[in-house]
C-alpha positions in Angstrom: -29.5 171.4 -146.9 -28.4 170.2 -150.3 -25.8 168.0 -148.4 -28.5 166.5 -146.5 -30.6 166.0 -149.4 -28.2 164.0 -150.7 -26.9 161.9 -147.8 -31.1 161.0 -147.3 -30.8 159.9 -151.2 -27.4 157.4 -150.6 -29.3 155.8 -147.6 -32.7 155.2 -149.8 -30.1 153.5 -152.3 -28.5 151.6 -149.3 -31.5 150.6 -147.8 -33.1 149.4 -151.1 -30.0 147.5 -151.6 -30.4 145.7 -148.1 -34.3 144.1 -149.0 -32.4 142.8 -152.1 -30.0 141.0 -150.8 -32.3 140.5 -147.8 -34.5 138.5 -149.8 -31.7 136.5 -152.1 -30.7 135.2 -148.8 -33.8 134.5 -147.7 -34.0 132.5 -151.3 -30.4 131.3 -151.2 -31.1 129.5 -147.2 -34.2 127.6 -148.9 -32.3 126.8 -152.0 -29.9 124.8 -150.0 -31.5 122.3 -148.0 -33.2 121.2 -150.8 -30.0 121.4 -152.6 -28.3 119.2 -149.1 -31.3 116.6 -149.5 -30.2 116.2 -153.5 -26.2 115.6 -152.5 -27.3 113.3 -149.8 -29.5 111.7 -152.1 -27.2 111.3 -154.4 -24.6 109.4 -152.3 -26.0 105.9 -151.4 -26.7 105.2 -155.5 -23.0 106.1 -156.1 -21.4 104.1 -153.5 -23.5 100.8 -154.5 -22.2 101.1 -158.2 -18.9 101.3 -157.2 -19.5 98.1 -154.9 -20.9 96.0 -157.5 -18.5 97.3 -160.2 -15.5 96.2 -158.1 -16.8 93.1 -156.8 -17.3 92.5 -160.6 -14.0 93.4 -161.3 -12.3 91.2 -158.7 -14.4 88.0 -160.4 -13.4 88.6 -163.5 -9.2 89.0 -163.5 -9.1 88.4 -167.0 -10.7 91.0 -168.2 -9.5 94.6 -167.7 -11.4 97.3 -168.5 -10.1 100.6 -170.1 -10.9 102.5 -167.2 -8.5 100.8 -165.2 -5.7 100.7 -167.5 -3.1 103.4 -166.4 -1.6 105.1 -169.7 2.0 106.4 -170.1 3.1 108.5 -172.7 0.1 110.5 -173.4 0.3 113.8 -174.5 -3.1 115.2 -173.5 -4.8 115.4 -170.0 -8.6 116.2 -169.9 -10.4 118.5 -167.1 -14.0 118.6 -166.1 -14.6 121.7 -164.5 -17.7 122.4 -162.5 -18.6 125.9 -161.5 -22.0 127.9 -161.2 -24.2 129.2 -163.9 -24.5 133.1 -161.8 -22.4 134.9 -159.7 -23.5 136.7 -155.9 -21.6 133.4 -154.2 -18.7 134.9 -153.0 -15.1 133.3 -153.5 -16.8 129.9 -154.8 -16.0 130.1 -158.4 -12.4 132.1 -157.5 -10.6 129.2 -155.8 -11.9 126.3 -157.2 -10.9 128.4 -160.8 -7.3 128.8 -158.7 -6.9 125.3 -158.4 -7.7 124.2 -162.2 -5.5 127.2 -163.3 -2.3 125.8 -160.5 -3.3 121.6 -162.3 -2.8 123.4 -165.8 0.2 124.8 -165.3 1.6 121.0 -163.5 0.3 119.4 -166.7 1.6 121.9 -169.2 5.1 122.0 -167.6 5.0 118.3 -168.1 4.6 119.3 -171.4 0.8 117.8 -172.2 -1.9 119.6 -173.5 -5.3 120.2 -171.8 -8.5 119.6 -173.1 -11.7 120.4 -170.9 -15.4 119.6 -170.6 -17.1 122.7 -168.6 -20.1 122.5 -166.9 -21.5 125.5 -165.5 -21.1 129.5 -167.1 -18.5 130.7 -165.1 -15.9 127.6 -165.5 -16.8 127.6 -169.6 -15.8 131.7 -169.6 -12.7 131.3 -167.7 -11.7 128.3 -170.0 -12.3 130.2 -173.4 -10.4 133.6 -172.0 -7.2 131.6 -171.2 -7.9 129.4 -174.1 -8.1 126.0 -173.1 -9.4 123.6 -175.8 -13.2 123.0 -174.6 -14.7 120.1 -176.5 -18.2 119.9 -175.0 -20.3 122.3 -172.2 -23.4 121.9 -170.3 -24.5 125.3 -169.1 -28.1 126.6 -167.4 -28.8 123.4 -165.7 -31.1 125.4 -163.2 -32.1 124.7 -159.7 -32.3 120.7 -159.9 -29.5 119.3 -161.9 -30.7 116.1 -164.4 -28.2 113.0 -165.5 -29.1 113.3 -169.0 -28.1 117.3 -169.8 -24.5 115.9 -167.8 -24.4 112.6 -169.9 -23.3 113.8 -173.4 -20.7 116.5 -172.2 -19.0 114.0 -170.4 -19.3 111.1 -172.4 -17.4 112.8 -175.1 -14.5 112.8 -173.1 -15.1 109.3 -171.7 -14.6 108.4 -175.5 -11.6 110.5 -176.2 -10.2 108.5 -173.4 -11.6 104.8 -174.6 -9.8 105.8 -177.8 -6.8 106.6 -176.1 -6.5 110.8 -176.7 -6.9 111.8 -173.8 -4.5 109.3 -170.9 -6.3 111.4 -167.9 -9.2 112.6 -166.6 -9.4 115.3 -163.6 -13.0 116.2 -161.9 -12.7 119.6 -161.0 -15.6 120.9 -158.2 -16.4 122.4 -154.8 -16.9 119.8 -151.9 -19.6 120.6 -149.6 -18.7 120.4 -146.2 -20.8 122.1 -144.3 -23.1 125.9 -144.5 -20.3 127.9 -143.4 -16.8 125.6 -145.3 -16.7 124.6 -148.7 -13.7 123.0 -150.4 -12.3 123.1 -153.9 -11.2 119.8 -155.1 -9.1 118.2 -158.3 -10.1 114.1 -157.9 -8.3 111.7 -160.5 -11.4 110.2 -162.3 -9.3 108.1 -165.4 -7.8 105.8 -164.6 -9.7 104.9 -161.5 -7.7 104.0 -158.6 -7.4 100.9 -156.9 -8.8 102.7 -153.9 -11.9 103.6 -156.2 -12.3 100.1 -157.0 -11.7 97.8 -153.7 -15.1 96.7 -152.3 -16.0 97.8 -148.6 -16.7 94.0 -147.6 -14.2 91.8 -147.4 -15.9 89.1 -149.1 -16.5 89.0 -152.7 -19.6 87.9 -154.6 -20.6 85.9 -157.5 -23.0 87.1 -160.1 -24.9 85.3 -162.8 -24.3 87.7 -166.0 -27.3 88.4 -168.5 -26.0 88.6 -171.5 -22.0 88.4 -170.6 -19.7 89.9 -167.9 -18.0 91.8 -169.9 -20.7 93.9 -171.1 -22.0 94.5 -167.5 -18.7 95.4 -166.2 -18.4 97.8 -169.6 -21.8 99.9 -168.6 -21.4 99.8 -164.2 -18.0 101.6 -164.7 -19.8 104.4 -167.3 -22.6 104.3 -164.7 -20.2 104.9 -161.7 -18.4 107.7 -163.9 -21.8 109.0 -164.6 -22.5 109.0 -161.1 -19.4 110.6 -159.5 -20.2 113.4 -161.6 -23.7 113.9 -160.9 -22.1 113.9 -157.0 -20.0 116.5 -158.3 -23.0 119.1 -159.6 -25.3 118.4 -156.6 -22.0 118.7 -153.8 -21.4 121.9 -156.0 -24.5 123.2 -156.2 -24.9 123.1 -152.5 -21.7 124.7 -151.7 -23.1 127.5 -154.1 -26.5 128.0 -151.9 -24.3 127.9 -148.6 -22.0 130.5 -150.0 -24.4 132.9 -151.8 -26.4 132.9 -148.5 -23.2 133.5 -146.2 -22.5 136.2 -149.3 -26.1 137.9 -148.8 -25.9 137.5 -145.4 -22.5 139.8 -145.1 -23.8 142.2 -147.8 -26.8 142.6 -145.8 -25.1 143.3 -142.8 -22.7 145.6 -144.2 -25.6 147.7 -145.6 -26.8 147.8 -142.2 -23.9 149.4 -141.0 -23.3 151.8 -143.9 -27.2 153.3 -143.3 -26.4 153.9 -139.5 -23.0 155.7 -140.3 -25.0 157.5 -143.0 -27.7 158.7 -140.9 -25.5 159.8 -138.3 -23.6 161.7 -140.7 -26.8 163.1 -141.9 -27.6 164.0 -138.5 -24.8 165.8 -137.4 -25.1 167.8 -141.6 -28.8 168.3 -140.2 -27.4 169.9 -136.8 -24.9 171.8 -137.8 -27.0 173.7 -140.5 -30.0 174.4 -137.3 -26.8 175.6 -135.3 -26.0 177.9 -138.1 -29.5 179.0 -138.8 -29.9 180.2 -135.4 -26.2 182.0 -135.2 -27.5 183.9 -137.9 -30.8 184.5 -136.7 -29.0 185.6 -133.3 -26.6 187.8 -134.9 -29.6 189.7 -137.0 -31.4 190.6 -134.1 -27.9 191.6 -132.2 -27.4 194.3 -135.1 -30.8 195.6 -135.1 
């Protein structure tokens, strides 16, 4: 029964393997609804900077800032590429990787350099293995995501691009759509569009400006940038929850299957060898 022996060992492995990825599951589900409640969260304080920054915007026409200036001629394009810090999530990090590696190629056959900010493990080791110039990285921001570990990362490419380096800026990330469909995105962040910036009313305000307009206008648009890609982390981070739970869920299944196919295999081992016990058994007490 040595065969047997060994099919009983494959489904101990097997089924330790199932409470493992039983209980990351299990971990994964609660994971993301608080990690829903954060994206949600997230939204309304987003959407109200925008307001007030275009509204602000539309009262000031003489003053431009560089955020809305659109640039021609510039030889580098900048990235920021969010991804997850651990693996177990299934194809998350693959396609949303996919996409940046399908933008690089459009910006290098333009023939512009990339530079990249990478937030996350698994984006910053892709970018260093195919050599992509990373200027800044913010890696092991945990379970809750905070504004000021994503701050200095990005801001250093928010200067490159005040200073005129860098004549784009690309937020790479995975949109959260719902538990079972999440979608990789590239979103034009510099310059921002005149979509970004029209208000949702139709009627525009008028402000009273402490100390001057300009300098209110000059921190709301760092704020909004700030704040599209703190969206970005928490809609990523969610879409990693939903997918490593969809992941575990699959794995646990498929363990499932592989210890009923093993213990019918080691059932039929186990019958054959009685069969051929007794055979022999019968055929010693034919002879004598």
């Amino acid at each position: 029964m040595a065969a047997g022996k060994e099919i009983r060992g494959k489904i101990k492995s097997v089924e330790n393997t199932k409470k493992i990825t039983k209980a990351m599951e299990m971990v994964a589900a609660s994971k993301m609804r608080k990690a829903q409640e954060r994206m949600r969260a997230a939204r309304p304080y987003g959407e109200k900077v925008r307001n007030v920054a275009a509204h602000l915007a539309e009262a000031n026409p003489e003053y431009t800032h560089p955020f809305l200036v659109k640039r021609d001629g510039g030889k580098t394009v900048g990235l920021i590429v969010v991804t997850t810090d651990k693996g177990l999530c299934g194809g998350l990090n693959t396609n949303v990787l996919r996409q940046v590696t399908n933008k690089m190629r459009e910006i290098e056959a333009s023939g512009k350099k990339v530079t990249a900010v990478a937030i996350g493990n698994k984006g910053f080791g892709f970018l260093n293995r195919v050599g992509v110039q990373v200027i800044a990285h913010a890696v092991q921001l945990g379970d809750t995501p905070h504004l000021d570990k994503l701050i200095g990362p990005v801001k250093v490419l928010l200067d490159a691009y005040t200073d005129g380096k860098v004549d784009e800026v690309h937020l790479c990330f995975t949109r959260f759509l719902n538990t079972m469909k999440q979608e990789p995105v590239i979103e034009q962040l510099l310059p921002l569009t005149s979509e970004q910036m029209t208000p949702t009313h139709a009627h525009s305000w008028d402000y009273l400006y402490e100390p001057d307009a300009q300098t209110v206008i000059d921190d709301l648009l760092v704020r909004y940038i700030e704040a599209l890609v703190y969206g970005a982390v928490t809609e990523n981070m969610a879409s990693e929850q939903s997918a490593r739970m969809v992941a575990m869920k699959a794995a646990t299944d498929n363990a499932g299957n592989l210890i009923g196919e093993l213990k019918l295999v080691y059932n039929k081992t186990r019958q054959a060898a009685i069969t051929k016990e007794l055979s022999e058994i019968v055929a010693g007490a034919a002879a004598v």
